[in-house]
Each structure stands twice: as C-alpha cells, then as structure tokens.
CHARMM-style PDB file with segment names, atoms N, HN, CA, C and O in Angstrom:
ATOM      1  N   UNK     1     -43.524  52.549   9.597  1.00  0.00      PROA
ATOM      2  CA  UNK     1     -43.183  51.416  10.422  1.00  0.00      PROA
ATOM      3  C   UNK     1     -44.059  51.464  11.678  1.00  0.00      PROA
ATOM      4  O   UNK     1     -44.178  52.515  12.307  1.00  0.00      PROA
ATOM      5  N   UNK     2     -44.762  50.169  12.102  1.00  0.00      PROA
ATOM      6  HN  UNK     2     -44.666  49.315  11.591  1.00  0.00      PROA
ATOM      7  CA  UNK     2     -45.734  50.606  12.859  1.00  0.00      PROA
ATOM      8  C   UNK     2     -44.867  49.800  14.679  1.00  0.00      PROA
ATOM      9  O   UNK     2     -44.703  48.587  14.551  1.00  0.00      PROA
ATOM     10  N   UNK     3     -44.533  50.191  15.690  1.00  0.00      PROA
ATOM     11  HN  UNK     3     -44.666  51.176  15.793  1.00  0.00      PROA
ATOM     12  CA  UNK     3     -43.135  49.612  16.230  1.00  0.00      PROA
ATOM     13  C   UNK     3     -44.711  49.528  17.678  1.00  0.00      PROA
ATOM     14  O   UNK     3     -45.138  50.658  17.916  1.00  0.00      PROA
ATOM     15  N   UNK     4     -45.160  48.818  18.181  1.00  0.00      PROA
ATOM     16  HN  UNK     4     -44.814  47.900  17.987  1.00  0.00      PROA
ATOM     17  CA  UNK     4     -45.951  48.388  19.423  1.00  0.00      PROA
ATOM     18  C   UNK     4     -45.282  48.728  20.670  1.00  0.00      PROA
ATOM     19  O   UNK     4     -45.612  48.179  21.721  1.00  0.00      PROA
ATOM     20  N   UNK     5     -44.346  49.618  20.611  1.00  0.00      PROA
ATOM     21  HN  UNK     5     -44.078  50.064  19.757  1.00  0.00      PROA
ATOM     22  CA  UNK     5     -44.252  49.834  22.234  1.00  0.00      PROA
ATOM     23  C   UNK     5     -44.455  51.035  22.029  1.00  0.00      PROA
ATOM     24  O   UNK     5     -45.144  51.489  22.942  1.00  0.00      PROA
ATOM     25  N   UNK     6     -44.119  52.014  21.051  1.00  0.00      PROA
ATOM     26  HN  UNK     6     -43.559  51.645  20.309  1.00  0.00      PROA
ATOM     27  CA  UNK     6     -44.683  53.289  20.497  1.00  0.00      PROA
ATOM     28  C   UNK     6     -45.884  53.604  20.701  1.00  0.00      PROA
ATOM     29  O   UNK     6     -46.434  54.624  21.114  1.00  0.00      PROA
ATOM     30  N   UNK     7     -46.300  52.411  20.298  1.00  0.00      PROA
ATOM     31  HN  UNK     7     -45.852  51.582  19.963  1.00  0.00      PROA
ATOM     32  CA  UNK     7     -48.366  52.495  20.072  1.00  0.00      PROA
ATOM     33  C   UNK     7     -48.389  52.644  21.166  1.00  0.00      PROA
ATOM     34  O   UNK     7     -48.750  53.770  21.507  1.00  0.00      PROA
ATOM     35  N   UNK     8     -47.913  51.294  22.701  1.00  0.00      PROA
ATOM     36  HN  UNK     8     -47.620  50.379  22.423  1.00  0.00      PROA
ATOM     37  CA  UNK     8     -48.618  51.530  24.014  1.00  0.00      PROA
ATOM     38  C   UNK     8     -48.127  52.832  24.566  1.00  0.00      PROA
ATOM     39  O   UNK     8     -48.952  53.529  25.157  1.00  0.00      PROA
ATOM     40  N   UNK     9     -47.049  53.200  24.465  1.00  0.00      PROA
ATOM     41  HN  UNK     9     -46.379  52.634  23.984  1.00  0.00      PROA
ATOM     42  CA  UNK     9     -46.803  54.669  25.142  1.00  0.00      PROA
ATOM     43  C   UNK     9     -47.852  55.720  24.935  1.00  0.00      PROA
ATOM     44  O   UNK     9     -48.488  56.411  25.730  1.00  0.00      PROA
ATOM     45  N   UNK    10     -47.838  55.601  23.151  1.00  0.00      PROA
ATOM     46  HN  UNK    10     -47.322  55.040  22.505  1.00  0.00      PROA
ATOM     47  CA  UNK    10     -48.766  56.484  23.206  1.00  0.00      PROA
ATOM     48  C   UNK    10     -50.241  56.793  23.473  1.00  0.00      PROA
ATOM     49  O   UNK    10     -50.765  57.886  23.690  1.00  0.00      PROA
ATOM     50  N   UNK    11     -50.820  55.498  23.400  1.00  0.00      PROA
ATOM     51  HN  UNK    11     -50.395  54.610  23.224  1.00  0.00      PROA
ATOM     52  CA  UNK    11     -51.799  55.281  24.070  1.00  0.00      PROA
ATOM     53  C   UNK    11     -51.931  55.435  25.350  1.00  0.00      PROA
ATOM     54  O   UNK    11     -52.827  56.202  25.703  1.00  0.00      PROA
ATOM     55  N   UNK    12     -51.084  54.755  26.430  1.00  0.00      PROA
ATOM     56  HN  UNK    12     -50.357  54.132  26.143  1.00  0.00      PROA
ATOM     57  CA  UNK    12     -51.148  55.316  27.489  1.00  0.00      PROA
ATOM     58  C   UNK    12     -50.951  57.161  27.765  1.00  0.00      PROA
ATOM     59  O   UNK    12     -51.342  57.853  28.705  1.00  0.00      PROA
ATOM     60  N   UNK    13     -50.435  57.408  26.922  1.00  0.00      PROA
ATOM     61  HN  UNK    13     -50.118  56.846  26.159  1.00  0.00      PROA
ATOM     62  CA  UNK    13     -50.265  59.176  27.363  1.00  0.00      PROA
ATOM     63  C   UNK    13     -51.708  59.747  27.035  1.00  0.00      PROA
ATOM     64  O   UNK    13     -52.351  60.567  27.690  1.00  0.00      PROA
ATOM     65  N   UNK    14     -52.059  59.099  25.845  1.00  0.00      PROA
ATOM     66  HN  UNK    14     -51.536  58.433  25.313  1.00  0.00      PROA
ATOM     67  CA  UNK    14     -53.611  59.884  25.554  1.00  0.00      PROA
ATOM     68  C   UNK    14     -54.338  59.859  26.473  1.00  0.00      PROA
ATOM     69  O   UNK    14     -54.757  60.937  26.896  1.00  0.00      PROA
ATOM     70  N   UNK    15     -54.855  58.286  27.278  1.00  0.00      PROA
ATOM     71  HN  UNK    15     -54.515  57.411  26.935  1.00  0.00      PROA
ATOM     72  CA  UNK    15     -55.469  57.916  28.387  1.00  0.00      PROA
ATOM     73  C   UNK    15     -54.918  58.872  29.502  1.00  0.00      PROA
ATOM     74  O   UNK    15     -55.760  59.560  30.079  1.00  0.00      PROA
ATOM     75  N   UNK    16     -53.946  58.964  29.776  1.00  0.00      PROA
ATOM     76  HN  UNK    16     -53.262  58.405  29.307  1.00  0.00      PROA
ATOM     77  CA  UNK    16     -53.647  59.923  30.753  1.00  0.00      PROA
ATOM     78  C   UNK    16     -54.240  61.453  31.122  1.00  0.00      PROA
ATOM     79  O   UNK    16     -54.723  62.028  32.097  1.00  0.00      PROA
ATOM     80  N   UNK    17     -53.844  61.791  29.516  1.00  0.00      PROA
ATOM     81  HN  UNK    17     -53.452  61.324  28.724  1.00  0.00      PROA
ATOM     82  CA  UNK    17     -54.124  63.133  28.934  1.00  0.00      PROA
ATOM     83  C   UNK    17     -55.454  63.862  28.927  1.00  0.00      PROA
ATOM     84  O   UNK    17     -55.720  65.056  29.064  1.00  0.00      PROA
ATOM     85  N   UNK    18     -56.496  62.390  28.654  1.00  0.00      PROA
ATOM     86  HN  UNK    18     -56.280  61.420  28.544  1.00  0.00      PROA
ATOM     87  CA  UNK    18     -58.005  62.581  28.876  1.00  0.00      PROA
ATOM     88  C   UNK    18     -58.582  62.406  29.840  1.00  0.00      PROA
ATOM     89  O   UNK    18     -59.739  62.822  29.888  1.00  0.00      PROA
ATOM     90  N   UNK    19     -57.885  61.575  31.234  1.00  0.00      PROA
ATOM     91  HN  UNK    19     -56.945  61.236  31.195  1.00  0.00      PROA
ATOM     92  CA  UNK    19     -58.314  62.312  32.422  1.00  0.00      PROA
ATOM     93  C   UNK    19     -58.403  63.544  32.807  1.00  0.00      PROA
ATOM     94  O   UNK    19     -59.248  63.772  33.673  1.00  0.00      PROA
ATOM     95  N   UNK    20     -57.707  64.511  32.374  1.00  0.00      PROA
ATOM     96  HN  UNK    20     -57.021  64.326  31.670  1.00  0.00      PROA
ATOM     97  CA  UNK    20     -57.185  66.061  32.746  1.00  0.00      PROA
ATOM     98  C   UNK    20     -57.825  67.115  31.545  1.00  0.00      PROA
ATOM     99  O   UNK    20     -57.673  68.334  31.465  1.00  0.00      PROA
ATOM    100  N   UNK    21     -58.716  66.050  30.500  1.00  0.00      PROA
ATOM    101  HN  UNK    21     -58.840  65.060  30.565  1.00  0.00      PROA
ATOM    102  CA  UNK    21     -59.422  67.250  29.235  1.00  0.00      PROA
ATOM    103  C   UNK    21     -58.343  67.624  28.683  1.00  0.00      PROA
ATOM    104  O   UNK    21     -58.561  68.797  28.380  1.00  0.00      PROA
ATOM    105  N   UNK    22     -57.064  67.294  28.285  1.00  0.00      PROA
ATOM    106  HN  UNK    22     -56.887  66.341  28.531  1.00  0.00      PROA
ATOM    107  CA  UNK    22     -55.877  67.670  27.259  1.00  0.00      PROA
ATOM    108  C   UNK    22     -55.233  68.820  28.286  1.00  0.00      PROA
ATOM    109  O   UNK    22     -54.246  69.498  28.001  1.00  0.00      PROA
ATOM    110  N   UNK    23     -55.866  68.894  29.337  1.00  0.00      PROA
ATOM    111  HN  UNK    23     -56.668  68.343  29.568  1.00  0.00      PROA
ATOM    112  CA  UNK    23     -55.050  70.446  30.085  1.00  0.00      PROA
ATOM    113  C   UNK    23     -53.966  70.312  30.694  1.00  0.00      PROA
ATOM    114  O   UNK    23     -53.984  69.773  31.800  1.00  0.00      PROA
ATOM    115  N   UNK    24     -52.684  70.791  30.099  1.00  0.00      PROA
ATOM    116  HN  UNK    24     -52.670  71.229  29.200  1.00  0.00      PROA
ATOM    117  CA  UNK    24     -51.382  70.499  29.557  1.00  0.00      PROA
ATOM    118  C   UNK    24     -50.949  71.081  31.091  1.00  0.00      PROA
ATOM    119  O   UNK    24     -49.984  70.597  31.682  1.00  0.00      PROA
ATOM    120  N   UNK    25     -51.629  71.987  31.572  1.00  0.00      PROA
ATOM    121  HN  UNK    25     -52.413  72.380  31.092  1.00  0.00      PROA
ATOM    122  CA  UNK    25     -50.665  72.456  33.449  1.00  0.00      PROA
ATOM    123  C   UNK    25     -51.580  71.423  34.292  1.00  0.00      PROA
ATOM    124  O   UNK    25     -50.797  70.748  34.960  1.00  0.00      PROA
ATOM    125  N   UNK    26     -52.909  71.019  34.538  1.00  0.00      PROA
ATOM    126  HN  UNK    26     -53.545  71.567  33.995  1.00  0.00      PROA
ATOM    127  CA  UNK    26     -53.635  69.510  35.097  1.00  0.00      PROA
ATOM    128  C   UNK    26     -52.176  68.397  34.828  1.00  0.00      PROA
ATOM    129  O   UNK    26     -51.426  68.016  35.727  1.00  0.00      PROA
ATOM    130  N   UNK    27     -52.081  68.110  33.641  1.00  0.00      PROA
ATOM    131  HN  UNK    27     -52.690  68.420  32.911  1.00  0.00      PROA
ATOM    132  CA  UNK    27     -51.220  66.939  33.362  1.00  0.00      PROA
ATOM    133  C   UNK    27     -49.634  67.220  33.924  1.00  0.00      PROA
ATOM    134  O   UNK    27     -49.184  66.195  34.435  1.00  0.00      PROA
ATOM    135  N   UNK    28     -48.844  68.169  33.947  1.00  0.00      PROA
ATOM    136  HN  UNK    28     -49.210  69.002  33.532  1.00  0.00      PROA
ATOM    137  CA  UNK    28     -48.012  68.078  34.514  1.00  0.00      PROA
ATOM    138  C   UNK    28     -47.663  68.250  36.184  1.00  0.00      PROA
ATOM    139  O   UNK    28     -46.650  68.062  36.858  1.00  0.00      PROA
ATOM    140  N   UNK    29     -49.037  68.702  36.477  1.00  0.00      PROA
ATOM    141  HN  UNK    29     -49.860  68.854  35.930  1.00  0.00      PROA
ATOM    142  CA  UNK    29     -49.342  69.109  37.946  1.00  0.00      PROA
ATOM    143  C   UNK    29     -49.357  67.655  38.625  1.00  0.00      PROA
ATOM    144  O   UNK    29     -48.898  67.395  39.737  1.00  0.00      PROA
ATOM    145  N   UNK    30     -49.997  66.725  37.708  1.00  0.00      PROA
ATOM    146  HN  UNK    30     -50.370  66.936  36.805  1.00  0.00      PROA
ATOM    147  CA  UNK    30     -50.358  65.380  38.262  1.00  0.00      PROA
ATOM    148  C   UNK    30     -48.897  64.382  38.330  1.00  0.00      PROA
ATOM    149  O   UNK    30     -48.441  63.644  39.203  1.00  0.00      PROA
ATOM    150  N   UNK    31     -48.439  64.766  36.956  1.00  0.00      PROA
ATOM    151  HN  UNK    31     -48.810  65.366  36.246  1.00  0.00      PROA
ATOM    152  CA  UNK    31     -46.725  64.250  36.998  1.00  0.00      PROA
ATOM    153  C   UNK    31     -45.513  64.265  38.137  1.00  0.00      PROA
ATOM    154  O   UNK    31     -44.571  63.581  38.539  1.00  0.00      PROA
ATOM    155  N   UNK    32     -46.236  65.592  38.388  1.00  0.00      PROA
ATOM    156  HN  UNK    32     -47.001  66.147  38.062  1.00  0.00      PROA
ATOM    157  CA  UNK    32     -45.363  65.987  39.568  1.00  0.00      PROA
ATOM    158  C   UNK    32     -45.591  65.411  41.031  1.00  0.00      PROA
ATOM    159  O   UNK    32     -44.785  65.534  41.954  1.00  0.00      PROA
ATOM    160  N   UNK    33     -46.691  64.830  41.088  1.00  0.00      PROA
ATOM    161  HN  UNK    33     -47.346  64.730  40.339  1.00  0.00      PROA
ATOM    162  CA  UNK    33     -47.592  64.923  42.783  1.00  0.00      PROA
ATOM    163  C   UNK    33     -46.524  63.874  43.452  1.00  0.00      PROA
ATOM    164  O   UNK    33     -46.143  63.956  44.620  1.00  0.00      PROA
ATOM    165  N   UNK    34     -46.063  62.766  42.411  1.00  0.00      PROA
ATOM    166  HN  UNK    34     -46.372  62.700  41.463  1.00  0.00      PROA
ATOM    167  CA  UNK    34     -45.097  61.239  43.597  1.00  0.00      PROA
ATOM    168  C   UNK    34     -44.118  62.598  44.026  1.00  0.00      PROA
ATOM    169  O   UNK    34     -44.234  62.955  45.199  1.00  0.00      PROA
ATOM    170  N   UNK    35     -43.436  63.157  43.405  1.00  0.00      PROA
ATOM    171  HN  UNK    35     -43.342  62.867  42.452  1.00  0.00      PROA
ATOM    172  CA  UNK    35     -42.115  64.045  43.678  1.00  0.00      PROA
ATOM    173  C   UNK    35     -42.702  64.852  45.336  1.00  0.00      PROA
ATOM    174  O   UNK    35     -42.104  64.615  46.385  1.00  0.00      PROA
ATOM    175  N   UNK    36     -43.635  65.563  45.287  1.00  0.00      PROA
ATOM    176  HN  UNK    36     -44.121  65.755  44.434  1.00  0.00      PROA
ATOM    177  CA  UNK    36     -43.927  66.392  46.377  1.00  0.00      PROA
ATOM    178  C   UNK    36     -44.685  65.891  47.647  1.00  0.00      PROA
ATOM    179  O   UNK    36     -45.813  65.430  47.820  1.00  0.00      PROA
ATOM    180  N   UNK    37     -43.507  66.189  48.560  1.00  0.00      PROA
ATOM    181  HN  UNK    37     -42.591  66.563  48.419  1.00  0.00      PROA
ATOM    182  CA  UNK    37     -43.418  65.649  50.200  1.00  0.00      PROA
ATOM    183  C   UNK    37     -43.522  64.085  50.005  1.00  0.00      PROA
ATOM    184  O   UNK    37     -44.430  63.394  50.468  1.00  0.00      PROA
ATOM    185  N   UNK    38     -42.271  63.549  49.119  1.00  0.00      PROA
ATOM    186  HN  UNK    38     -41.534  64.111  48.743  1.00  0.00      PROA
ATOM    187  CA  UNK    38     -42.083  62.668  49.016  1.00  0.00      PROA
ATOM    188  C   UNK    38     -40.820  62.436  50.025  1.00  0.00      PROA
ATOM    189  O   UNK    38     -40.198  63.386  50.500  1.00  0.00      PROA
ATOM    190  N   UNK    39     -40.389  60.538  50.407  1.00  0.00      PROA
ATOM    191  HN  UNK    39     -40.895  59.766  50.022  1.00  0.00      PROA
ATOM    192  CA  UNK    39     -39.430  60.637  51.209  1.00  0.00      PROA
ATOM    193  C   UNK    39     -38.076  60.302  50.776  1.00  0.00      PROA
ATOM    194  O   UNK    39     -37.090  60.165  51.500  1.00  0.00      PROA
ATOM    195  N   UNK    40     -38.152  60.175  49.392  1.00  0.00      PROA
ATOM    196  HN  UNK    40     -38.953  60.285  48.804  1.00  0.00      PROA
ATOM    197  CA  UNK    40     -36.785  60.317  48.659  1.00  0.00      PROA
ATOM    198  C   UNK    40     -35.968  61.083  49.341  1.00  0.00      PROA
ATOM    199  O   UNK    40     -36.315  61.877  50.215  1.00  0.00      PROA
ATOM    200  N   UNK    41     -34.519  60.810  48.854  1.00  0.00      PROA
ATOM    201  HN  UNK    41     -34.237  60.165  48.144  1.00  0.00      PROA
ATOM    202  CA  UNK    41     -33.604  62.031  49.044  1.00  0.00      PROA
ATOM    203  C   UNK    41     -33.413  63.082  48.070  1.00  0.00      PROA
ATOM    204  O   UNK    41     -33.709  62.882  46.892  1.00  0.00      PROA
ATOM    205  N   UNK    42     -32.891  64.311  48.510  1.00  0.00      PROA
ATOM    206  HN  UNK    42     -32.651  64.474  49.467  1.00  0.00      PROA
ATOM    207  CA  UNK    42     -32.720  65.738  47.967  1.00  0.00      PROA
ATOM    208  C   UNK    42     -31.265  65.614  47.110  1.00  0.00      PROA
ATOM    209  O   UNK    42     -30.397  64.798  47.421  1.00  0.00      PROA
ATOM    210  N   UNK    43     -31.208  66.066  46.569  1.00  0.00      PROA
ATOM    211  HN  UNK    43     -31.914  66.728  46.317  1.00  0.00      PROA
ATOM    212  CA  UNK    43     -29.907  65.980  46.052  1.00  0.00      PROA
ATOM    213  C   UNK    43     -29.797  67.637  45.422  1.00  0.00      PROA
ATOM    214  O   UNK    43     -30.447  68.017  44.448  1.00  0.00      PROA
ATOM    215  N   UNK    44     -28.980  68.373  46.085  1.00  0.00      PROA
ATOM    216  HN  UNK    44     -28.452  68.064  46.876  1.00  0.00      PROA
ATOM    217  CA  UNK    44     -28.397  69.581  45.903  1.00  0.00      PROA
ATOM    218  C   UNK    44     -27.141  69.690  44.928  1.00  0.00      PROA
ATOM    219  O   UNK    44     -26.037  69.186  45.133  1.00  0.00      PROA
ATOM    220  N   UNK    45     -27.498  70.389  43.914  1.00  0.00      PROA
ATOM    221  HN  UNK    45     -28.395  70.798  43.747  1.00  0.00      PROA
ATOM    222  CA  UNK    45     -26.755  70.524  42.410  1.00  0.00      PROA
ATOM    223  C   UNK    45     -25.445  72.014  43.030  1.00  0.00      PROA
ATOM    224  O   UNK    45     -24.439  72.341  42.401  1.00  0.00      PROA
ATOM    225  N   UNK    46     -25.956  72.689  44.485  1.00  0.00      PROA
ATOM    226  HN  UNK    46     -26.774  72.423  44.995  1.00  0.00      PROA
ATOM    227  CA  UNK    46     -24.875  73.443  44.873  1.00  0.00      PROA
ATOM    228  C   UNK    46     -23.985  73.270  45.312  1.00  0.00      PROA
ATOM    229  O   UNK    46     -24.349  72.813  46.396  1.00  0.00      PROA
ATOM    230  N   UNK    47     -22.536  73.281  45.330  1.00  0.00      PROA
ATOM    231  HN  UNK    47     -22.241  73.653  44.450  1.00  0.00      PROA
ATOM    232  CA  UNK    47     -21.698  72.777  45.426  1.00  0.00      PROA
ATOM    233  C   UNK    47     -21.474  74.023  47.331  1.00  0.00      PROA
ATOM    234  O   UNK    47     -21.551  75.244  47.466  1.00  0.00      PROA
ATOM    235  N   UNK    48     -21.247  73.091  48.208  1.00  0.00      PROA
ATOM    236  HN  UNK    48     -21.185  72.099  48.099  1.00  0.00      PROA
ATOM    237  CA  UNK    48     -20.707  73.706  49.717  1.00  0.00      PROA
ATOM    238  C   UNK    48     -19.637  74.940  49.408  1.00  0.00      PROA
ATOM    239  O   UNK    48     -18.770  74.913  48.534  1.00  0.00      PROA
ATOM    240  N   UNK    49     -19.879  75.919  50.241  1.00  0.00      PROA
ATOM    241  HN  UNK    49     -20.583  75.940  50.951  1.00  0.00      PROA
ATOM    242  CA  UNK    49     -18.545  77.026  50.324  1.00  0.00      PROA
ATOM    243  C   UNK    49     -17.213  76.296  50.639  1.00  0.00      PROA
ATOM    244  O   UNK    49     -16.899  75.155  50.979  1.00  0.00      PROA
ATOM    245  N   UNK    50     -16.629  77.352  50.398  1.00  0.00      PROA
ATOM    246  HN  UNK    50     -16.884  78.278  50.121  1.00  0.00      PROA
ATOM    247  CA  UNK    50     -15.318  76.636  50.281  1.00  0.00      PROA
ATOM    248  C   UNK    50     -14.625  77.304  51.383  1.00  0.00      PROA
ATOM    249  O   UNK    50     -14.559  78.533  51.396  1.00  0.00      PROA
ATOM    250  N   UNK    51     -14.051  76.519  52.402  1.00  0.00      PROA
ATOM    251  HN  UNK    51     -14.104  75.520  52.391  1.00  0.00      PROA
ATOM    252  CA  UNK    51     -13.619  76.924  53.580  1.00  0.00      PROA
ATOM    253  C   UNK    51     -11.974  78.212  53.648  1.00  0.00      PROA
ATOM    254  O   UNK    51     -10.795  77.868  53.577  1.00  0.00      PROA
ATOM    255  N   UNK    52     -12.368  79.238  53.757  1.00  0.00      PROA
ATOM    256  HN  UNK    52     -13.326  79.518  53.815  1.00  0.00      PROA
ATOM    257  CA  UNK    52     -11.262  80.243  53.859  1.00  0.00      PROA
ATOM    258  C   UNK    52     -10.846  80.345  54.986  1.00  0.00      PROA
ATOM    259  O   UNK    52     -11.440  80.000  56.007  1.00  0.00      PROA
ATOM    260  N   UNK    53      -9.361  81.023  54.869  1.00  0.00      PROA
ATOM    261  HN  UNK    53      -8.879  81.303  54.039  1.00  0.00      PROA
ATOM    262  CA  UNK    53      -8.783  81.050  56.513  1.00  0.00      PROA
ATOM    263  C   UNK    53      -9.172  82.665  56.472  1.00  0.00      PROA
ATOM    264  O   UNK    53      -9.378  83.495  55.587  1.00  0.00      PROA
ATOM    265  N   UNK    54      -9.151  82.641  58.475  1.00  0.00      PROA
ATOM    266  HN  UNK    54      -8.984  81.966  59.194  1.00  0.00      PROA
ATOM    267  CA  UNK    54      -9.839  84.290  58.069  1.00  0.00      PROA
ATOM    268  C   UNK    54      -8.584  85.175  58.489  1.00  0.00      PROA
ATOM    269  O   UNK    54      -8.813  86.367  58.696  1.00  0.00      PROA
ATOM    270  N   UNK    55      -7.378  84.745  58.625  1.00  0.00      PROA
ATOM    271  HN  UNK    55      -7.193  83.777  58.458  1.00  0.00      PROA
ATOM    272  CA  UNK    55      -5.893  85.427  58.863  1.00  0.00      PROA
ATOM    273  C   UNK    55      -4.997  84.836  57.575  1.00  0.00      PROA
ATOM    274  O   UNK    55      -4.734  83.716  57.137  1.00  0.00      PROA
ATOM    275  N   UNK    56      -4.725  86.017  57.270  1.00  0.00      PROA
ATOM    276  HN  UNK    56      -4.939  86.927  57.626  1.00  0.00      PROA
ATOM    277  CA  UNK    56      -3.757  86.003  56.133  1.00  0.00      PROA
ATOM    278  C   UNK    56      -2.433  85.247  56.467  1.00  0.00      PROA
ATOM    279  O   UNK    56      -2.138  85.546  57.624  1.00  0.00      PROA
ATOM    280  N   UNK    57      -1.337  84.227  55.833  1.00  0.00      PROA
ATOM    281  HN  UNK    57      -1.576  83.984  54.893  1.00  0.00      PROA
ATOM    282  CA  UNK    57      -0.921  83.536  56.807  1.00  0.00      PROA
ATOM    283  C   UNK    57       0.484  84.555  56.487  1.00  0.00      PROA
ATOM    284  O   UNK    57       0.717  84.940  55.341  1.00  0.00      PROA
ATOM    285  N   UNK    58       1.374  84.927  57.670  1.00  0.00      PROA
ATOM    286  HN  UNK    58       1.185  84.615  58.601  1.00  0.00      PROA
ATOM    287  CA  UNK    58       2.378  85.993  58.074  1.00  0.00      PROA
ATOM    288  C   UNK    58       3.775  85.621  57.306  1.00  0.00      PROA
ATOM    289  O   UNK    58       4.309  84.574  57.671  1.00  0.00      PROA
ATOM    290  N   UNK    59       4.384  86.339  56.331  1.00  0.00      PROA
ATOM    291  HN  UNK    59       3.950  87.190  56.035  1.00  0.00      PROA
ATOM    292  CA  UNK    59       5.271  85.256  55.790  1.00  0.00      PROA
ATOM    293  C   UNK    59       6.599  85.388  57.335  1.00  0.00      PROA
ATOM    294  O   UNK    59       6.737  86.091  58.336  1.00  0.00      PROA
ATOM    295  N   UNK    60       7.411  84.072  56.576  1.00  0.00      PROA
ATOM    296  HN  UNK    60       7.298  83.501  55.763  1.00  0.00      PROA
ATOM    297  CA  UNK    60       8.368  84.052  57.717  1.00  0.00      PROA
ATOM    298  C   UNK    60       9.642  85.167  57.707  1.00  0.00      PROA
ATOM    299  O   UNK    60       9.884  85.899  56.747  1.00  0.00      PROA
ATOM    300  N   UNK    61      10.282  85.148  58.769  1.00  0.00      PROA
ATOM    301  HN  UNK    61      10.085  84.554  59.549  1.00  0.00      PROA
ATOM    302  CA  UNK    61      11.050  86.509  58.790  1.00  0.00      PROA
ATOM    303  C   UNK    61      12.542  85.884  57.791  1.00  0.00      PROA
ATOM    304  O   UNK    61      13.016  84.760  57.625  1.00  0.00      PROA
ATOM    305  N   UNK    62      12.882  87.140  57.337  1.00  0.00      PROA
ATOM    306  HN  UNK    62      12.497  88.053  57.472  1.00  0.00      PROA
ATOM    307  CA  UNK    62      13.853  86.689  56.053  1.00  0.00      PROA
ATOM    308  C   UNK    62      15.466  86.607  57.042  1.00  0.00      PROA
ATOM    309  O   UNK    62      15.856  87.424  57.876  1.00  0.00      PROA
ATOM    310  N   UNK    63      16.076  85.467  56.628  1.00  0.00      PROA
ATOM    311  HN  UNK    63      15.759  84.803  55.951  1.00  0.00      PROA
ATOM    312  CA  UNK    63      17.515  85.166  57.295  1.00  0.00      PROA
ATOM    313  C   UNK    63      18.349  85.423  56.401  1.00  0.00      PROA
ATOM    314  O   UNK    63      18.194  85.118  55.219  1.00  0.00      PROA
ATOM    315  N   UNK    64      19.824  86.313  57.108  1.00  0.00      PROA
ATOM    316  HN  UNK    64      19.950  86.561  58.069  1.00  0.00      PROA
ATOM    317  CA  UNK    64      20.644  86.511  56.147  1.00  0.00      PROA
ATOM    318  C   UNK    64      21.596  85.576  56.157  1.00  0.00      PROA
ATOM    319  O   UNK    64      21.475  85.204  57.324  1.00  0.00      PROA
ATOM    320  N   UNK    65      22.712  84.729  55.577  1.00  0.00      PROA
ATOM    321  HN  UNK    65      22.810  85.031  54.629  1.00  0.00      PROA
ATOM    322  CA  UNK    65      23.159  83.973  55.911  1.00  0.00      PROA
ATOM    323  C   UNK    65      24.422  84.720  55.902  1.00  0.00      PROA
ATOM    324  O   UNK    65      24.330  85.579  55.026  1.00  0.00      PROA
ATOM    325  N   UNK    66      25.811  84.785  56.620  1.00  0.00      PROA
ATOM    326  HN  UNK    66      25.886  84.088  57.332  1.00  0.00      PROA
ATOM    327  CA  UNK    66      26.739  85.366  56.780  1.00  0.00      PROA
ATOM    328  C   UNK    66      27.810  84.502  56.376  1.00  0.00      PROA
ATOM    329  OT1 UNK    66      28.976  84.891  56.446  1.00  0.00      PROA
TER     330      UNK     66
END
C-alpha cells in the first residue's frame, strides 16, 4: 500500500539525514538544538518534599473520670 504522507515523512527524514552524512549523534544533536536555552517552560517530573513537623506532637494528658 503506497499511503503519501508516509512517502513525505520519509522523504523529509532522508533529506534531513543527508545533511549530517547519515551520522545518527549529528542528527539527533541537531533535533535537540530548538530544546536548548530555549524560553519554554521546565516542567519537573519531581514531585516537592513533603512538609514534616519537626516536634513530635505530645499526646494529651489521660483524664480519669470519677
């Protein structure tokens, strides 16, 4: 099945590919360049600490009932 958006992708990747002589770390080096000291935002996959108390809390004093 011959599907034309297949073809242009892949054509465009070859064209790509043969700027850089097929050199597979050139080509991803170049992939990468919009990403670096770009002014997008960061988005951190670490989730913030989680806020602890730093005193154990005192239990209350026990009442007897009479």
């Amino acid at each position: 099945m011959d599907n034309p958006i297949l073809r242009e992708l892949r054509q465009i990747r070859d064209e790509h590919a043969a700027q850089f002589n097929y050199d597979v770390d050139a080509i991803l080096a170049d992939n990468r360049r919009p990403f670096i000291g770009g002014n997008h935002p960061r988005v951190s996959l670490v989730p913030p600490p989680i806020d602890t108390p730093t005193t154990q809390p005192q239990p209350e004093p026990a009442t007897t009932a009479k």
